[in-house]
Every structure is written in C-alpha cells, then in structure tokens.
C-alpha positions, 0 to 999 in steps of 0.5 A: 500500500501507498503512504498516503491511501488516497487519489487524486481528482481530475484537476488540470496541470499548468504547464508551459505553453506549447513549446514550437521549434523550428525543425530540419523541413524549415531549412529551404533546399539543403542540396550542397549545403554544409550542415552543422549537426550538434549530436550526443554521442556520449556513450559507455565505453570499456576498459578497450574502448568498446562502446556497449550500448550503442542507443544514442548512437541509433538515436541520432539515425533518422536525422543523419538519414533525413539530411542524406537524402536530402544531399547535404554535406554533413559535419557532426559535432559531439561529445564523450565524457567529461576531458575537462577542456584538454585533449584526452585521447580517452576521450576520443570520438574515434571508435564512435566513428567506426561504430556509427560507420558500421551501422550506417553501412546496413542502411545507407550503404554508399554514404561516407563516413570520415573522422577528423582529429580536430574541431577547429582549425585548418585540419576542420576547414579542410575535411570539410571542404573535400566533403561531397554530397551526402558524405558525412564528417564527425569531428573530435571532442567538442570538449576537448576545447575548454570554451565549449562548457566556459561559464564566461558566455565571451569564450563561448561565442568565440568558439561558437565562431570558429564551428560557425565557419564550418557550415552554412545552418545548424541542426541540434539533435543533442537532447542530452545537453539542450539544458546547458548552455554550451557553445556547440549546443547554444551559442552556434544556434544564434550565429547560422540559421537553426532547427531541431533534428528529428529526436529533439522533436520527438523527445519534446512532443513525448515529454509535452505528452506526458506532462503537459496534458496527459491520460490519467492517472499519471504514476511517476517512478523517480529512483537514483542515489539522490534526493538533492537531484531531483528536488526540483522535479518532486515539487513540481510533480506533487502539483502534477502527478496522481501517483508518486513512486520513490525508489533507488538510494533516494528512497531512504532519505525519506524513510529516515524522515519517517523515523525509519532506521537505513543502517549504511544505506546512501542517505542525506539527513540534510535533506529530511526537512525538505522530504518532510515538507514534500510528504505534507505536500502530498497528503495536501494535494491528494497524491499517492506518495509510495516508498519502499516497505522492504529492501534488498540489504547487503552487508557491503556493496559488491554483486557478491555481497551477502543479501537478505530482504529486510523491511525499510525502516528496519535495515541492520546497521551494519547493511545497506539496502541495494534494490527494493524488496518483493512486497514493493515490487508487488506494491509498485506493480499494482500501483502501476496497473492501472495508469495510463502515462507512466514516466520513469526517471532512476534505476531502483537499486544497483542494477549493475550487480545482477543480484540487486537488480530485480526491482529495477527489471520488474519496473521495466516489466511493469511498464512494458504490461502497461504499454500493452493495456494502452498506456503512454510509458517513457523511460527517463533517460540515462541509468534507466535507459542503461537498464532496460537496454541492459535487460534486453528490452526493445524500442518498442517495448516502451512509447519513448525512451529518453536519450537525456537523463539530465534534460529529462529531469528539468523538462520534468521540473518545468525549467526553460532549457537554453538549448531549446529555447534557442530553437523556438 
C-alpha cells in the first residue's frame, strides 16, 4: 500500500505553453549545403574502448538519414565524457566513428563516413571542404576545447565562431545537453540559421505528452542515489502527478524522515526537512506518495555481497539496502496497473550487480504490461535507459525512451532549457 491511501481528482496541470521549434523541413533546399549537426554521442565505453550500448548512437539515425537524402554535406559535432577542456585521447570520438560507420553501412550503404582529429582549425576547414554530397564528417571532442562548457558566455561565442565557419545552418539533435548552455549546443544556434533534428522533436512532443496534458492517472517512478537531484522535479510533480513512486538510494532519505532506521544505506539527513515538507505536500494535494516497505540489504556493496530482504525502516546497521524488496515490487506493480502515462526517471537499486537488480527489471516489466493495456510509458533517460537496454528490452517495448537523463529531469521540473529555447 501507498503512504498516503488516497487519489487524486481530475484537476488540470499548468504547464508551459506549447513549446514550437523550428525543425530540419524549415531549412529551404539543403542540396550542397554544409550542415552543422550538434549530436550526443556520449556513450559507455570499456576498459578497450568498446562502446556497449550503442542507443544514442541509433538515436541520432533518422536525422543523419533525413539530411542524406536530402544531399547535404554533413559535419557532426559531439561529445564523450567529461576531458575537462584538454585533449584526452580517452576521450576520443574515434571508435564512435567506426561504430556509427558500421551501422550506417546496413542502411545507407554508399554514404561516407570520415573522422577528423580536430574541431577547429585548418585540419576542420579542410575535411570539410573535400566533403561531397551526402558524405558525412564527425569531428573530435567538442570538449576537448575548454570554451565549449566556459561559464564566461565571451569564450563561448568565440568558439561558437570558429564551428560557425564550418557550415552554412545548424541542426541540434543533442537532447542530452539542450539544458546547458554550451557553445556547440547554444551559442552556434544564434550565429547560422537553426532547427531541431528529428529526436529533439520527438523527445519534446513525448515529454509535452506526458506532462503537459496527459491520460490519467499519471504514476511517476523517480529512483537514483539522490534526493538533492531531483528536488526540483518532486515539487513540481506533487502539483502534477496522481501517483508518486520513490525508489533507488533516494528512497531512504525519506524513510529516515519517517523515523525509519537505513543502517549504511546512501542517505542525506540534510535533506529530511525538505522530504518532510514534500510528504505534507502530498497528503495536501491528494497524491499517492509510495516508498519502499522492504529492501534488498547487503552487508557491503559488491554483486557478491551477502543479501537478505529486510523491511525499510528496519535495515541492520551494519547493511545497506541495494534494490527494493518483493512486497514493493508487488506494491509498485499494482500501483502501476492501472495508469495510463507512466514516466520513469532512476534505476531502483544497483542494477549493475545482477543480484540487486530485480526491482529495477520488474519496473521495466511493469511498464512494458502497461504499454500493452494502452498506456503512454517513457523511460527517463540515462541509468534507466542503461537498464532496460541492459535487460534486453526493445524500442518498442516502451512509447519513448529518453536519450537525456539530465534534460529529462528539468523538462520534468518545468525549467526553460537554453538549448531549446534557442530553437523556438
């Protein structure tokens, strides 16, 4: 059972006005054209940098495609993990472009794909201007220039310069950083004429969907390590949504408000005064507040770990919890039945360890069941996205998965995100 027992009206959700941005079919004849597109290639790596999960590169597909056939010159620009402004060749986007090679070559057999050591510079101008139609460049690190990310808006630009004179319009298809201003994602939009690619246009209207005006009830699933990450985004749906689903290290922060024990479990006593207001709130506005009644404990963290199911407010002192237990698993899928939009935002426990990932597979499980009954399901993006990848679900066993875990999230809180804004 919930926290709270009780359910919420049909009352109407306020949220932002229609959010209208310029898309790729807004760009007049793009034949010859040098197209700059923003992408987010970040994706995990190995020990051998081996890419394990190619999703976003999948994702950026149908506009790479779109702007093939329509016989652009492609130049793409990106990011992988963090350099911190300093070329870092650990860092480099050189196997992305085999990878994006190889599975372009089982849909777009004859397009090119050509990788260049360098963002900037003559080595950029050059591999641009030997560019044929249709053929694609993927330039280095966007980071690996510390002006990308500078918080000093004058760097920024400059840098923003020097891509602009690579192209003649800007595509930004990044979803996964429009709520950063950066010079590749914000300050390149206001130098040439811009749109959205096909995924930021898809991940606008499916969020719009969910949030804006959805089928109720509207259960959201909010896991992760913690509360102070998503302070934002629980206040704001406390206003919005019918059913509320906490999981994940952030869970026992709230059980610690209730005057529950966690043992070692992650927890932020600083934050129990926030989560008390938030569990008043939720009485207040008549939403299913549910937390956690019993808990996967482990006596250290490791997928090895000695592990018993012990109740959330009772976890030993020398334990841990690491994933929900079987009557929560029970209590979430129940709450989950009869819903119709689901958003999920943050695994429920360490689905890295398969010994402590059952909770956050059987929400996968719980979704897809909803899926299938007619509701409208996203996954929210970075760890959860990871998941259910990992747990080998499909595309199309959900209505949307997020590509942005950190935009997903401010979407959700309502906030205006700089790299859509410069689109409208």
């Amino acid at each position: 059972m919930g926290l709270f027992n009780t359910t919420s009206g049909n009352s109407t959700i306020c949220w932002r006005k229609n959010l209208k941005l310029k898309t790729i079919s807004d760009l007049k004849d793009l034949k010859g054209k040098r197209v700059l597109v923003r992408l987010d290639f970040n994706v995990p790596l190995d020990d051998k940098k081996n890419i394990t999960d190619n999703g976003r590169i999948l994702a950026a597909l149908p506009t790479l495609k779109k702007l093939v056939q329509s016989d652009a010159k492609i130049i793409i620009l990106a990011h992988l993990g963090r350099p911190k402004g300093e070329i870092n060749l650990k860092f480099s986007l050189e196997p992305v472009s085999a990878r994006l090679s190889q599975i372009l070559a089982k849909i777009l057999p004859n397009v090119k794909i050509k990788f260049c050591h360098k963002t900037i510079g003559q080595e950029a101008l050059s591999a641009v201007g030997n560019l044929q139609n249709g053929e694609i460049v993927l330039l280095e690190n966007v980071r690996f220039d510390a002006r990308e990310t500078s918080d000093i808006e004058e760097q920024r630009i400059e840098l923003a310069k020097e891509y602009a004179k690579l192209g003649d319009v800007f595509v930004s298809d990044g979803f996964g950083v429009v709520h950063r201003k950066q010079a590749s994602v914000y300050d390149i939009a206001k130098l040439l004429p811009s749109a959205a690619g096909e995924l930021i246009s898809k991940e606008v209207n499916a969020l719009n969907q969910a949030i804006k005006n959805p089928k109720r009830p509207l259960a959201v699933i909010l896991g992760g390590s913690k509360v102070s990450d998503k302070l934002g985004v629980i206040s704001n749906l406390l206003n919005k949504a019918n059913k509320l689903l906490i999981c994940g290290g952030m869970s026992y922060t709230f059980t610690l408000a209730l005057g529950g024990k966690v043992g070692k479990s992650l927890q932020e006593p600083d934050q129990i005064e926030n989560v008390k207001k938030y569990i008043e709130q939720a009485k207040k506005n008549k939403v299913d507040l549910i937390i956690p009644e019993d808990t996967v404990a482990a006596d250290e963290f490791s997928p090895n770990a000695n592990k018993e199911i012990v109740p959330s407010n009772e976890i030993p002192d020398n334990m841990e919890g690491l994933d929900i237990g079987p009557k929560t698993i029970e209590t979430f899928a129940k709450a989950l039945e009869l819903a119709k939009t689901i958003v999920w935002n943050g695994p429920a426990g360490v689905f890295e360890f398969d010994a402590f990932s059952t909770g956050t597979k059987a929400i996968a499980q719980a979704l897809i069941k909803a899926k299938n009954n007619g509701a409208f399901t996203i996954v929210g993006g970075g760890d959860s996205a990871a998941a259910v990848r990992k747990f080998g679900f499909t595309e199309n066993d959900f209505s949307h998965i997020s590509t942005g875990g950190g935009a997903s999230l401010e979407f959700l809180e309502g906030k205006t995100l700089p790299g859509l804004n410069v689109l409208k």
